[in-house]
C-alpha positions in Angstrom: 36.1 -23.8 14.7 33.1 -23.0 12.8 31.5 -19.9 15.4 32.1 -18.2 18.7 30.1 -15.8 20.3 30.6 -13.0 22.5 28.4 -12.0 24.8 29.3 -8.3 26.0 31.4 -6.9 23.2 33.0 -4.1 24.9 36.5 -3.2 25.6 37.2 -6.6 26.4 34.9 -8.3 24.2 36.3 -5.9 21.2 39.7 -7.0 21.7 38.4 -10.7 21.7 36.8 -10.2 18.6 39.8 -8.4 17.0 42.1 -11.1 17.9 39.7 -13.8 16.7 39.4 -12.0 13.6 42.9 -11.1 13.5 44.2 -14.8 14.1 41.6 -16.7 12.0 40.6 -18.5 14.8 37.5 -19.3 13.6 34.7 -18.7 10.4 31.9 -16.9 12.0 31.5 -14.1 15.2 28.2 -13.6 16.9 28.0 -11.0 19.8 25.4 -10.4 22.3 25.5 -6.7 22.9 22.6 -4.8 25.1 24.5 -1.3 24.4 23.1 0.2 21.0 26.2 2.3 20.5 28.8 -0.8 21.0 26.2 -2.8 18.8 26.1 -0.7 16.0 30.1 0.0 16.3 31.1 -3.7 16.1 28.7 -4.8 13.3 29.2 -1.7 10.9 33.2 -2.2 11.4 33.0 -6.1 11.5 34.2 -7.2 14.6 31.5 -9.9 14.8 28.6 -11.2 11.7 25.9 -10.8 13.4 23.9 -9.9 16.7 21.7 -12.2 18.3 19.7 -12.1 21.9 20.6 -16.1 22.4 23.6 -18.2 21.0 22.7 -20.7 17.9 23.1 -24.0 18.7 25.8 -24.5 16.4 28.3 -22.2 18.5 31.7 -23.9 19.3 32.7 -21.2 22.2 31.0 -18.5 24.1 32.8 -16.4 25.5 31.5 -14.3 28.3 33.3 -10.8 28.5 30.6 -8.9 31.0 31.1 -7.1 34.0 31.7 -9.6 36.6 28.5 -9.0 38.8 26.6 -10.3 35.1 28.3 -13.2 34.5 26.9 -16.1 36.7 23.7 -15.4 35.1 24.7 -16.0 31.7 26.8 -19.5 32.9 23.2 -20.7 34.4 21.6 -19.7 31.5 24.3 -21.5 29.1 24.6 -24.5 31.4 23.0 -27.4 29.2 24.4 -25.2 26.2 26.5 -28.0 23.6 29.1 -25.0 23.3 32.3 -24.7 25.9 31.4 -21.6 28.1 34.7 -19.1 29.4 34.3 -16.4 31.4 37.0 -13.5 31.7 36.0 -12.3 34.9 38.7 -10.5 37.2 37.0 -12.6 40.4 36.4 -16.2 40.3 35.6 -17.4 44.1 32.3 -15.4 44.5 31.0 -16.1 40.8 32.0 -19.6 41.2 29.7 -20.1 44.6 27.4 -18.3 43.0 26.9 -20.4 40.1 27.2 -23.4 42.5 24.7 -22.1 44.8 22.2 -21.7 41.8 22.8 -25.0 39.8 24.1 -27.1 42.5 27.4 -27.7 40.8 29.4 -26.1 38.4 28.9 -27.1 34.5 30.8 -29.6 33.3 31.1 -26.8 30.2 32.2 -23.9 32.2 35.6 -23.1 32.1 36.1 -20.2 34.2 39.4 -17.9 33.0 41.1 -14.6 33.2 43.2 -13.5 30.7 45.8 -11.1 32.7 45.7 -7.8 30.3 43.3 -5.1 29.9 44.0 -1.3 29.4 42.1 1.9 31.2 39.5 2.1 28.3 36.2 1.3 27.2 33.8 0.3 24.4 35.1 -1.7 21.3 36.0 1.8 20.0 39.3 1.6 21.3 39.6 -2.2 21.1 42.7 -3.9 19.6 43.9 -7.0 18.6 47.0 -8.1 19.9 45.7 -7.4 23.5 46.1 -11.0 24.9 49.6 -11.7 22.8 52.1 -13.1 25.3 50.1 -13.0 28.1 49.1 -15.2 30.8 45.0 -16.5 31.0 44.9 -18.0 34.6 42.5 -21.3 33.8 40.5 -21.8 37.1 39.9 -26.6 37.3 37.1 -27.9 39.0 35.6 -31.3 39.5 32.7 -31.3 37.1 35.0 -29.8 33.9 35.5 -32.2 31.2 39.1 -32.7 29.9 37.7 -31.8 26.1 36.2 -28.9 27.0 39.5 -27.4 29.2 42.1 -28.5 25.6 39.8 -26.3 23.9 39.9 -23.8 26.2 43.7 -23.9 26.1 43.6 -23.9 22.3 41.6 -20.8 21.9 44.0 -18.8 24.1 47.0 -20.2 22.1 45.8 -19.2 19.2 45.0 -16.0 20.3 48.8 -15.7 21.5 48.4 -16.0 25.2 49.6 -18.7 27.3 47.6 -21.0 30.8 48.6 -20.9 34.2 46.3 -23.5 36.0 44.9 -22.1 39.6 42.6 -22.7 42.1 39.4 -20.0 42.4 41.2 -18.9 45.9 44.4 -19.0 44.7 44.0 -16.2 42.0 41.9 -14.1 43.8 44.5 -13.9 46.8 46.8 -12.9 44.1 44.7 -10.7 41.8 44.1 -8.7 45.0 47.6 -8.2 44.8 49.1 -8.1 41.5 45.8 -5.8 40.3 43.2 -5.1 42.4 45.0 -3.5 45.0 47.4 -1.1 42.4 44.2 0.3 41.2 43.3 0.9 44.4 46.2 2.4 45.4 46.1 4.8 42.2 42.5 5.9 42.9 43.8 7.0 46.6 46.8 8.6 45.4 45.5 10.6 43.1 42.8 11.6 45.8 45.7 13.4 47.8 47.1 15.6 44.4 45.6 18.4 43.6 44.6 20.3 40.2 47.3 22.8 40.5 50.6 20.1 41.6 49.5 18.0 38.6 51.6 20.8 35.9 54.9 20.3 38.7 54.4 16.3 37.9 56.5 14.0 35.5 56.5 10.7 34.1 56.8 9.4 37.7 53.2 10.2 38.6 51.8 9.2 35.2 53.0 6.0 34.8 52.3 5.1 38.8 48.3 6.7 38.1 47.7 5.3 34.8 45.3 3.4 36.1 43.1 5.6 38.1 41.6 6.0 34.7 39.9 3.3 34.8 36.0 2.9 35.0 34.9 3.7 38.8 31.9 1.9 38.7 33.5 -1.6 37.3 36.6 -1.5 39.7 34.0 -0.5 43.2 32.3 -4.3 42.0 35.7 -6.0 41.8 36.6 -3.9 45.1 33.2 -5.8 46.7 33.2 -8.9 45.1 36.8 -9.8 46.6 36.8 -7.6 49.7 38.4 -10.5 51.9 41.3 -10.8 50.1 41.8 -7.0 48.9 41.4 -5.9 52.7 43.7 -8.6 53.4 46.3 -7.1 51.2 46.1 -4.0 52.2 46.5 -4.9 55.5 49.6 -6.3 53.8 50.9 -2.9 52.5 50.1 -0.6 55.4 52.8 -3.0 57.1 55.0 -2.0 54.6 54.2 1.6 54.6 54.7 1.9 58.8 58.5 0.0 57.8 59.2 2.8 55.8 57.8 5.7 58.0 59.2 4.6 61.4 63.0 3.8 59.4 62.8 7.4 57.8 61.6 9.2 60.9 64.6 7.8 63.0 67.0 7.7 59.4 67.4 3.8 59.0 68.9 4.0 55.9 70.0 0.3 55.8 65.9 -0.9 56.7 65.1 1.5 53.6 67.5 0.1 51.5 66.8 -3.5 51.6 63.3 -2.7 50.7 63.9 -0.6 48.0 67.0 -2.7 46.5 64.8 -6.2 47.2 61.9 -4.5 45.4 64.0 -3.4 42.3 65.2 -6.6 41.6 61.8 -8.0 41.7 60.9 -5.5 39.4 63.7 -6.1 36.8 61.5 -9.3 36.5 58.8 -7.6 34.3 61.6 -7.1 31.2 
């Protein structure tokens, strides 16, 4: 590939760029960056060539790394675009009918993806490049994709040492809301009930569980909202789970305990 562009070269963006860089995917790296900070970080330490408002006609790839309320704007802008459009966003159902209820249908160039990794930072500052290294990029197929644009798709990510899973838009947000929307969630309200002085009587138990709760507020209320219906779902899902535990340790069902706990830790080995 001669050039791919990234439009929103934070975080996200910066560990794209690194790994492009890193992995030779390709000759050139343009960003699109509205932040004068993150611009002047990633061109003075090279993580892209150059800076442009729109992307040359000669791109092979643009990759959209924006918040997720941002991006259906820039797949309607880069609809008739020659280059193979992917997204990163955490949520695909609501910018999918957005772009849909906009254009009409999708773009035959769009190829709408989420790379499962990310960290609780921000700006290219801290960005790295072995970010996406055996990971999974959920690949979201619809009608109007073309089968050339998708293999190239797939190639980029390889390359970048990730590996597809194929879903359906509704399919990975019912299980986004699970696997990460509702853990941040859940370490936002924990650490809502600890206070300033219990933190020094902590250990590794409350760090590693609340890692996350230091995350960006701002970005994770949009995810929150854009895939309410299936986060409220899910937590629906886990106060169920949480009134098993409190009725069987009230009345000291140790056995209904157990077979939660031991069932969970095995499902947990599953990680290593």
């Amino acid at each position: 590939m001669k050039q791919i562009a990234i439009v929103g070269v934070g975080f996200m963006g910066g560990c794209l760029a690194a790994a492009i860089r890193h992995f030779n995917v390709c000759d050139r790296v343009i960003g699109v960056e509205s932040d004068k900070n993150n611009a002047e970080y990633v061109l003075e330490n090279g993580l892209v060539d150059e800076l442009v408002s729109d992307i040359p006609a000669g791109t092979d790839i643009v990759l959209i790394a924006l918040p997720n309320q941002h991006i259906a704007d820039w797949i309607c802008r880069l609809a008739d675009h020659p280059a193979v459009i992917i997204d990163i966003g955490s949520v695909k159902v609501e910018i999918l009918s957005k772009v849909e209820s906009i254009l009409g249908s999708l773009p035959e160039n769009y190829v709408p993806c989420h790379p499962i990794a990310g960290a609780e930072k921000t700006g290219p500052t801290e960005a790295y490049p072995a970010l996406f290294e055996k990971r999974s990029v959920a690949v979201i197929r619809h009608n109007a994709l073309l089968s050339d644009n998708l293999e190239l798709a797939s190639e980029f990510w390889s390359k970048l040492g990730a590996f597809t899973v194929a879903l359906s838009a509704e399919e990975h947000d019912r299980i986004l809301a699970k696997t990460s929307h509702l853990p941040h969630l859940l370490a936002y309200a924990f650490m809502s009930l600890i206070e300033k002085s219990e933190i020094t009587l902590s250990a590794g138990g409350l760090e590693d569980f609340t890692r996350i709760a230091g995350s960006s507020p701002d970005m994770w209320w949009e995810i929150f909202q854009l895939n309410r219906r299936e986060l409220s779902e899910s937590i629906r899902q886990f106060s169920r789970v949480l009134e098993k535990f409190d009725r069987a340790i009230s009345e000291g069902e140790r056995e209904a305990v157990m077979d939660i706990m031991i069932s969970s830790a095995e499902k947990r080995k599953n990680f290593n």
